[in-house]
C-alpha positions as MATLAB code, in Angstrom:
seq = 'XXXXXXXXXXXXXXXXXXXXXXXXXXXXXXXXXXXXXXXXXXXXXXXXXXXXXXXXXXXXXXXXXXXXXXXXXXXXXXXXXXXXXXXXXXXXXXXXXXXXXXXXXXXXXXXXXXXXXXXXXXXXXXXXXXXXXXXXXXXXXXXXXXXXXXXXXXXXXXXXXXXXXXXXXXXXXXXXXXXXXXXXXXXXXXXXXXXXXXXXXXXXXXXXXXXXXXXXXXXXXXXXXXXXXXXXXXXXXXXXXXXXXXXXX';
ca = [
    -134.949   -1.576  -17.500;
    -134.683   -3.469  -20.884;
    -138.571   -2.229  -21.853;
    -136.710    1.180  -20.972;
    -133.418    0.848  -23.344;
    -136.098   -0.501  -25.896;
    -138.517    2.381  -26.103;
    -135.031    4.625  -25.875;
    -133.671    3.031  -29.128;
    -136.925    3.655  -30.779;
    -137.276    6.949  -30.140;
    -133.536    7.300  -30.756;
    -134.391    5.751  -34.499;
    -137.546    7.704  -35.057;
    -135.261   10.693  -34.780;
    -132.662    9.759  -37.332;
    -135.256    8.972  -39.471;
    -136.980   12.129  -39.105;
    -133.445   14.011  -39.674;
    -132.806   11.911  -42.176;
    -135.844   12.841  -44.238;
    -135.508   16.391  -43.435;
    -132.357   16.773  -45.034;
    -133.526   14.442  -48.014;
    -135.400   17.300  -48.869;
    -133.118   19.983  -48.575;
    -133.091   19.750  -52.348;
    -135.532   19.576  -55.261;
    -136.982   20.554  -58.154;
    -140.104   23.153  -58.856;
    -141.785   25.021  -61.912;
    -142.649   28.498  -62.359;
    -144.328   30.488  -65.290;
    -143.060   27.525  -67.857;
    -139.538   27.821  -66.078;
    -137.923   25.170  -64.635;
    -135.541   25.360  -61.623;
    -133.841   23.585  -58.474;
    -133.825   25.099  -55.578;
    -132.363   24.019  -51.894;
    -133.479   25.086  -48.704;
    -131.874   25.749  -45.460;
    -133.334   26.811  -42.105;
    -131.141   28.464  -39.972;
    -128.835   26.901  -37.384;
    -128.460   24.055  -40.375;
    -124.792   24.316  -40.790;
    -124.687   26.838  -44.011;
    -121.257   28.252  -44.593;
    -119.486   30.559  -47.737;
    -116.511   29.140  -48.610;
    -113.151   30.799  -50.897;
    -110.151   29.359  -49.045;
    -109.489   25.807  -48.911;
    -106.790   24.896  -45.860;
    -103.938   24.422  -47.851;
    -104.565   28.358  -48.670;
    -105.359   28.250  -52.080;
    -108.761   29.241  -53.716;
    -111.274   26.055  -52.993;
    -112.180   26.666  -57.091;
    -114.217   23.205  -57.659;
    -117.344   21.268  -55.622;
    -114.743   17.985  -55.664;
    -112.429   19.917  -53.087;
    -114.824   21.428  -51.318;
    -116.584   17.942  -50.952;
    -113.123   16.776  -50.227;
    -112.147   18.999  -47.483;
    -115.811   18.708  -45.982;
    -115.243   14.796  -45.604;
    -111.624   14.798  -44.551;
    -113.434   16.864  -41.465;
    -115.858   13.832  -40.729;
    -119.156   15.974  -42.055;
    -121.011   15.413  -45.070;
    -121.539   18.304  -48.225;
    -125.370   18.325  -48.629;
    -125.336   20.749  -51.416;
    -123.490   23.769  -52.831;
    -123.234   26.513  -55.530;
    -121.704   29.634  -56.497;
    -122.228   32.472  -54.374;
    -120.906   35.775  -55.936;
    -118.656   37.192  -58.764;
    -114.830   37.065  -58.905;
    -112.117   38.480  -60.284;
    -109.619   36.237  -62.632;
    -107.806   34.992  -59.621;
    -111.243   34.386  -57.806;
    -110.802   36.767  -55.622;
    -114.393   38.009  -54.350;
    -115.349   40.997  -56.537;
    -117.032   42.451  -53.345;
    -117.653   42.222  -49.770;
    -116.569   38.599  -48.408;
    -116.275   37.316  -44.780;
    -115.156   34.018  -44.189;
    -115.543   32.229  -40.636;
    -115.875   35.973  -38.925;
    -112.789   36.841  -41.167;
    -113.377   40.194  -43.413;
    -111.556   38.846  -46.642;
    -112.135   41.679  -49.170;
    -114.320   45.023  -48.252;
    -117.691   46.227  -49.606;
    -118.217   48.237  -52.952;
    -121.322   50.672  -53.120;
    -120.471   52.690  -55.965;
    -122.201   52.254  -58.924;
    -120.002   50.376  -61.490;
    -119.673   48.297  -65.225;
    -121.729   45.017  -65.572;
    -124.145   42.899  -63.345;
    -122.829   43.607  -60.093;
    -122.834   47.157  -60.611;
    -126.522   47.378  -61.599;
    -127.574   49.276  -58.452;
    -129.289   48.273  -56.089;
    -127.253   45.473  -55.089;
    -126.897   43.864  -51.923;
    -125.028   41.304  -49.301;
    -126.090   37.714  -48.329;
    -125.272   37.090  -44.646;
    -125.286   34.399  -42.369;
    -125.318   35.316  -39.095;
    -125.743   33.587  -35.642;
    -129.301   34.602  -35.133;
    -130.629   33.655  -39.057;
    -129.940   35.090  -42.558;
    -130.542   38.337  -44.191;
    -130.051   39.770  -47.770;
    -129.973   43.430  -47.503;
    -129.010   46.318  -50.041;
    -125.259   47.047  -49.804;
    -125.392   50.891  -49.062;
    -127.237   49.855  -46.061;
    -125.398   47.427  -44.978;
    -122.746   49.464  -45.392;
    -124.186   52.230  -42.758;
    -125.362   49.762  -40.630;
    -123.708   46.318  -41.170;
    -125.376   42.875  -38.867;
    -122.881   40.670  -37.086;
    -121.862   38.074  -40.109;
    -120.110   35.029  -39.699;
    -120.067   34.618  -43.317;
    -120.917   37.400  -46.082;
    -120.639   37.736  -49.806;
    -121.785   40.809  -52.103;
    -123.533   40.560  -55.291;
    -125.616   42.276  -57.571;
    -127.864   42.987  -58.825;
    -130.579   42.668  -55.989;
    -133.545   40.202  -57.758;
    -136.302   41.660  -54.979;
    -136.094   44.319  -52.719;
    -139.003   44.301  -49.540;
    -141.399   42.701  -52.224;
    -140.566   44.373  -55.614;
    -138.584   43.955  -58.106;
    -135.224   45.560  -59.115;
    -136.376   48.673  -60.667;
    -134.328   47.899  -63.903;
    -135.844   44.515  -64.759;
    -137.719   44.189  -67.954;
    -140.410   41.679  -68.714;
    -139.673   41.766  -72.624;
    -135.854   41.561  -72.403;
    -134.395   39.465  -74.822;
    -131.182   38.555  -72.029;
    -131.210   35.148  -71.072;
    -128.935   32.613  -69.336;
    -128.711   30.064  -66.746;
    -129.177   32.193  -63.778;
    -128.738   31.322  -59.570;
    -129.339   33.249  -56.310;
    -130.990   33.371  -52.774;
    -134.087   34.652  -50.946;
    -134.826   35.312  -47.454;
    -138.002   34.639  -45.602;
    -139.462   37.436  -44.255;
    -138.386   36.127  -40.473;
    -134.730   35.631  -41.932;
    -134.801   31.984  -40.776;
    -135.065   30.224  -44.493;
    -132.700   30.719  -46.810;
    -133.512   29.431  -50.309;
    -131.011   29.287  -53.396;
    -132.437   28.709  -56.909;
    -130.713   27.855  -60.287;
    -132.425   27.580  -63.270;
    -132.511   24.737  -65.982;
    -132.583   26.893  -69.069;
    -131.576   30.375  -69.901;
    -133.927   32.931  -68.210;
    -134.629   36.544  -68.184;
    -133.812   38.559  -64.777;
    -137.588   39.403  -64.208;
    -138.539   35.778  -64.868;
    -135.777   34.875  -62.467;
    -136.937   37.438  -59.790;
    -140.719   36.512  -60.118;
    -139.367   33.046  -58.803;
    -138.447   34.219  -55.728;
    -141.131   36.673  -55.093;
    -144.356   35.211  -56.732;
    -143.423   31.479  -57.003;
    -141.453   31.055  -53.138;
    -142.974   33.989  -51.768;
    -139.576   35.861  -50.344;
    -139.661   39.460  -50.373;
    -135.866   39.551  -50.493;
    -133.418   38.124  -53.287;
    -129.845   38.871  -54.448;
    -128.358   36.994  -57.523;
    -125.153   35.625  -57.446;
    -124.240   34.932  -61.031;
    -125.000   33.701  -64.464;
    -123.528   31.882  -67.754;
    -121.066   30.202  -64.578;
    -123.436   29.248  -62.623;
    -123.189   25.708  -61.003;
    -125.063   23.257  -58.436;
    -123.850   19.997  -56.486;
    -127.038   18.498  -55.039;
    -125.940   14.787  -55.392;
    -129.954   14.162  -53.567;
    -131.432   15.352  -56.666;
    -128.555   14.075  -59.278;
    -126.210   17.186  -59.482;
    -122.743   17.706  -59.560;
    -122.124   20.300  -62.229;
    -118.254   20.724  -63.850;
    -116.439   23.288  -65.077;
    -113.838   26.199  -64.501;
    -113.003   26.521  -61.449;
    -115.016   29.145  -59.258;
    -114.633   31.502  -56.473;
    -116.863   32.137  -53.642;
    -118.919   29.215  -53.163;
    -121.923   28.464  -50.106;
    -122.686   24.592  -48.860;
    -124.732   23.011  -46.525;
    -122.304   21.247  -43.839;
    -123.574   18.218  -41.987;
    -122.634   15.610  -39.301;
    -121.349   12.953  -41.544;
    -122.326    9.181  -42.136;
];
């Protein structure tokens, strides 16, 4: 019975080690075309969650409350970033579903600035895996979400790039966003070190992680908290933000 227990509490270890390492590398940095960037990767099921609303009902704004909140709860922040535009009160510019919760409706009309640069498109977690899909279509046909936020302009669209991308442009800043695997069971968010172009930053995601679907979420404010890789960027405070939410300990 104790050679039992034994060979239970190794097996028991081997496991935490092997979760442990798993989520060690949720996180890390990578190169493309002279370009560097860090990136964070999630498999579904993982825990990934969009967050605006902290539970004393004000916008969550900064990484230190959402961290905050996420601890007071017993679980652990692995990582988070911005994940869409906002108005001046952070209200979501676009669609946003929180916890199965619709929280502001979709746009598909063509409109002023980044967002607006059709085709954009909707990031959505949903029970079976993730998708990023173009928001006129998700509009006819929308998945089940349990979390959603809208943002534009799509970076890739089933393998190319947004139609409006140039290589020579001279418009560069820090940039962040997601891609999709083609099975919709990775979901992997990028933000670059240095100011980049929008066909630079979509060739990441297509040629350099090889994900044939990519929205971006935002530039100039874009911010990371990946304390594995020595992250925790400041500044004003933000509204919609995604995080990885583990067990803590």
């Amino acid at each position: 019975m104790r050679t039992m227990i034994r060979i239970w509490a190794k097996a028991g270890l081997a496991l935490l080690a092997l979760a442990g390492a798993a989520q060690a590398d949720t996180c890390r940095m990578t190169d493309h075309d002279g370009q560097s960037y860090a990136i964070c990767e999630v498999a579904a099921g993982e825990g990934l969650q969009l967050f605006l609303t902290g539970t004393d009902g004000r916008p969550m704004g900064t990484f230190d409350r959402l961290r905050d909140q996420v601890e007071a709860g017993g679980e652990r922040l692995v990582f988070a970033m911005n994940a869409g535009m906002y108005h001046p009160d952070r209200a979501p510019v676009g669609l946003f579903v929180e916890n199965g919760r619709e929280v502001a409706t979709i746009v598909t009309r063509e409109g002023p600035g980044n967002f607006g640069l059709l085709p954009n498109g909707v990031f959505c977690i949903g029970e079976d895996g993730f998708a990023v899909e173009e928001s006129r279509a998700f509009a006819i046909a929308p998945p089940d979400c349990a979390y959603a936020t809208q943002s534009g302009p799509m970076l890739v669209i089933d393998d190319a790039l947004h139609p409006r991308f140039l290589p020579d442009s001279d418009s560069r800043y820090i940039r962040n966003g997601v891609g999709i695997s083609t099975d919709g069971q990775r979901a992997v968010f990028a933000i670059s070190d240095a100011p980049v172009t929008f066909h630079e930053f979509a060739r990441l995601f297509r040629d350099g992680l090889g994900l044939p679907n990519a929205l971006y979420f935002d530039g100039k404010v874009s911010r990371l908290y990946a304390p594995e890789i020595g992250r925790d960027d400041i500044g004003f405070p933000m509204g919609p933000m995604v995080g990885l939410v583990v067990p803590g300990r």
